[in-house]
N, C-alpha and C positions, 0 to 999 in steps of 0.2 A: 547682072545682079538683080536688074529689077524683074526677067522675067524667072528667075528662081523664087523671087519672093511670092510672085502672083501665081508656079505654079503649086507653092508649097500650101499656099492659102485653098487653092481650088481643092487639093489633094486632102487637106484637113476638114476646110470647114463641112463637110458631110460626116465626114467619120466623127468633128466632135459634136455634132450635129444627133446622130445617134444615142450619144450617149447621155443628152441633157434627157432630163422628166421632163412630161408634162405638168406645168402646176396647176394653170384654172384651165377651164374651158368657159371662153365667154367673159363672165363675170363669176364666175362662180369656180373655189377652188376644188381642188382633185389630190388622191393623196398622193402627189408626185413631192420631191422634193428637188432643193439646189445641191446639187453634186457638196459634199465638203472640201472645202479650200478653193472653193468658186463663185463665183455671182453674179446675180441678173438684176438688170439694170430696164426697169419700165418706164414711159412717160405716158400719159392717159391728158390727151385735149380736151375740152366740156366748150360751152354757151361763154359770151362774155369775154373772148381773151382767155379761157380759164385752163392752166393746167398744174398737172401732179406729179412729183417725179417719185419713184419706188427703188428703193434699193434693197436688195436680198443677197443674205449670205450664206453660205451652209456652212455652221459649223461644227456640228457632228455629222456621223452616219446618217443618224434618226432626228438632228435637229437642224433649222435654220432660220435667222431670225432676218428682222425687217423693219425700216423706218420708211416714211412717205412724207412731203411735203411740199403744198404747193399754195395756188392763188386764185384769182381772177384779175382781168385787166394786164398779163404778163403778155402777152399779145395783141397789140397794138397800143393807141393811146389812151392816155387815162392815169390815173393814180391806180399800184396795184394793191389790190385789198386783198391782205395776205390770209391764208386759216389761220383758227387762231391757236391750233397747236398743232404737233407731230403727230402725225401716224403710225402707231406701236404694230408691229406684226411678228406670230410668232408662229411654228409649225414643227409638231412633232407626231413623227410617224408610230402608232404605240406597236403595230402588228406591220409585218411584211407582208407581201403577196407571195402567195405560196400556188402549186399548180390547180389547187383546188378551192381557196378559195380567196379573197382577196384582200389590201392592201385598209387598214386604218388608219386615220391619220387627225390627232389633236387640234387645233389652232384657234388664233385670236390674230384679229384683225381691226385694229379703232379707225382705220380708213375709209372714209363712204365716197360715193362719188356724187361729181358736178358742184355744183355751186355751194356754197355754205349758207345758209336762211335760216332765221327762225330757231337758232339752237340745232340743227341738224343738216346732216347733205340733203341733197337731194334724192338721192337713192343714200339709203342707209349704208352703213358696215355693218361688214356679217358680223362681229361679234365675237361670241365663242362658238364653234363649230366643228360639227365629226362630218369628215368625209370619208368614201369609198371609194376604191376603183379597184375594176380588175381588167387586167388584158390579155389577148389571145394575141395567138401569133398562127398564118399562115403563109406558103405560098408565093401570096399576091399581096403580104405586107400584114399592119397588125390592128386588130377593132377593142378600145377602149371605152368600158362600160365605169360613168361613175356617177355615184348619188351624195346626198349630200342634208344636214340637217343644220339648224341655226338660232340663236337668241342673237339679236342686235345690243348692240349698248343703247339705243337711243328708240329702244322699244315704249318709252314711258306713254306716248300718245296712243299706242295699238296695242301692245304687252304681248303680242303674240311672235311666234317663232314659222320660222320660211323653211323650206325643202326642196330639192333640183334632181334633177336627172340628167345623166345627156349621155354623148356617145361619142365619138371619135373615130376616123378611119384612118391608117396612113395606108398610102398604095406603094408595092414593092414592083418595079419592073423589071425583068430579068431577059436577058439577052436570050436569043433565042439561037445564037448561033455558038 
């Protein structure tokens, strides 16, 4: 029984592997979405003991949404000095990726990262924010191009708004025999 389980697991976990989206790349989100009636489950370390758990759900097609909450001092000793609220997250794709051009996607995010100080994280939350992505597929597997624009909630000290780029490769290796 147990090696049916282990090799039902080897057999799956690629193929459902496949079919999750990418959602960030880095720090920074992409218009990938959580499959609906699925969910990803993050935890994010920082300084201090300090971490953030994420929880994501797809609940439409085009939508899925997101709570986060964490601390400092949850790791090792210490009293732990909690955030002092939840982290709302939300993500709606308005445009699908099509062969030509690619993939829009809505979101708000009141999660920042690392430490809480001073009325803000340390690295801010994106905010409200339009992402892009488009991907190709070859071959040798598939290169994901995504950009991305942003207002922080906790813009009050700077006012201004952030932008990203990035790129992604997966490699496909194909039997040669």
């Amino acid at each position: 029984m147990q090696r049916l389980i282990l090799c039902l697991c080897i057999a799956v976990g690629p193929a459902a592997a496949d079919r999750a989206e990418l959602t960030s790349l880095v720090d920074s989100p992409t218009a990938g979405l959580v499959n609906k009636g699925h969910y990803a489950v993050n935890v994010r370390l920082f300084v201090d003991g300090g971490a953030v758990g994420h929880l994501h759900v797809g609940v439409l097609k085009r939508l899925s949404v997101g709570a986060s909450f964490g601390g400092e001092q949850l790791i090792g000793t210490g009293a732990v000095d909690w955030n002092p609220r939840v982290g709302l997250a939300a993500r709606c794709r308005i445009i699908e990726e099509g062969y030509t051009w690619p993939a829009l996607l809505l979101g708000f995010d009141s999660q920042g990262i690392g430490p809480y100080r001073d009325r803000r994280y340390q690295v801010k939350s994106k905010g409200i924010y339009l992402a892009l992505s488009k991907n190709y597929t070859s071959m040798l597997g598939e290169l994901g191009v995504h950009a991305g624009v942003n207002v922080s909630r906790e813009d009050a000290d700077d006012g201004d708004w952030s932008a990203w780029l990035g790129i992604d490769k997966s490699l496909r290796f194909m039997a040669l025999f």
